[in-house]
N, C-alpha and C positions, 0 to 999 in steps of 0.2 A: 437494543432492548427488544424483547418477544414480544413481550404483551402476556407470559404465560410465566407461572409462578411452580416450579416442581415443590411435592408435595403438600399444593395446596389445603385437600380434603384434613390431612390431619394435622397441618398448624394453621387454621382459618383466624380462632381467636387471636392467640400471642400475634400473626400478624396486623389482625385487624386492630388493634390494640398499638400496637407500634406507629401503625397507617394514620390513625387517629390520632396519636404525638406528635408524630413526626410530618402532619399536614399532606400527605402520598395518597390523592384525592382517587387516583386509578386503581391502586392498590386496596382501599378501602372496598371500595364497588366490587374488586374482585371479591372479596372477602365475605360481604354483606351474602353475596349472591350464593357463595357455596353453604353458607352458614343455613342461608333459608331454605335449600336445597333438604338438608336435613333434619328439618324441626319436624316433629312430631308431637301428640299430648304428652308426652313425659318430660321434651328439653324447652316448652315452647316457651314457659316463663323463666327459665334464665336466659332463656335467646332473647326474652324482651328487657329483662333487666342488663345484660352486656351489653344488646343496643344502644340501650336508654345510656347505661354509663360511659359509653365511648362516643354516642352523637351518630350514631349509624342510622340517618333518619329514616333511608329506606327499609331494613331491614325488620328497625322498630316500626315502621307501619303494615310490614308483613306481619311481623309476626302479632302485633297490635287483631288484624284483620284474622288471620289463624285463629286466634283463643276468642274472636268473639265468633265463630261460625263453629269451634271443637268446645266449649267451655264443659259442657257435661260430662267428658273424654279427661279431663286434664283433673290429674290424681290430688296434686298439692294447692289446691285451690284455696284451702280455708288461711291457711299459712302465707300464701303467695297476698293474699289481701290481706293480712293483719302489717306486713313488710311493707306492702307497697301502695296502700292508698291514692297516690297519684295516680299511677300507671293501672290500677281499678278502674280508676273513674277515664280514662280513657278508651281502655277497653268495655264499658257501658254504656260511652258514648257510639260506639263503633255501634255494638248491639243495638241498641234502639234504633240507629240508622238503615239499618240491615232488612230490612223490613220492606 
């Protein structure tokens, strides 16, 4: 075993998703890390909500930490909070910390 996953960049979900079934604790971290690699204000609330649904805790506190430092940046906001209530109030808690 490498330790290196070919074509990571563009199956990061489907395998972090697998990684996350299938309990592949190395594989997962692979995954988390390329995924946060490329979150931007456009992908950053479904990078929190894939997080959040697969248990990708670190990713989810990246990208948690991301949307509370870019919120003004991130286009689907009104939407992303009427969906996701929890994961708001996470991300508000992050914000007022932030300080």
């Amino acid at each position: 075993y490498t330790d290196k996953v070919q074509g990571l960049p563009q199956m990061a979900h489907e395998l972090l998703a697998a990684a996350d079934k299938y309990d592949l604790a190395r594989l997962k971290v692979m995954c988390e890390i390329q995924l946060f690699k490329g979150i931007t204000a456009a992908t950053a609330t479904k990078t929190l909500v894939f997080a959040d649904l697969h248990r990708a805790k670190e990713l989810k506190a990246r990208a948690i930490e991301f949307l509370a430092r870019n919120l003004k940046a991130v286009s689907n906001w009104e939407e992303f909070c009427r969906e996701n209530p929890d994961l708001v109030a996470e991300i508000m808690k992050k914000v007022a910390s932030c300080n």
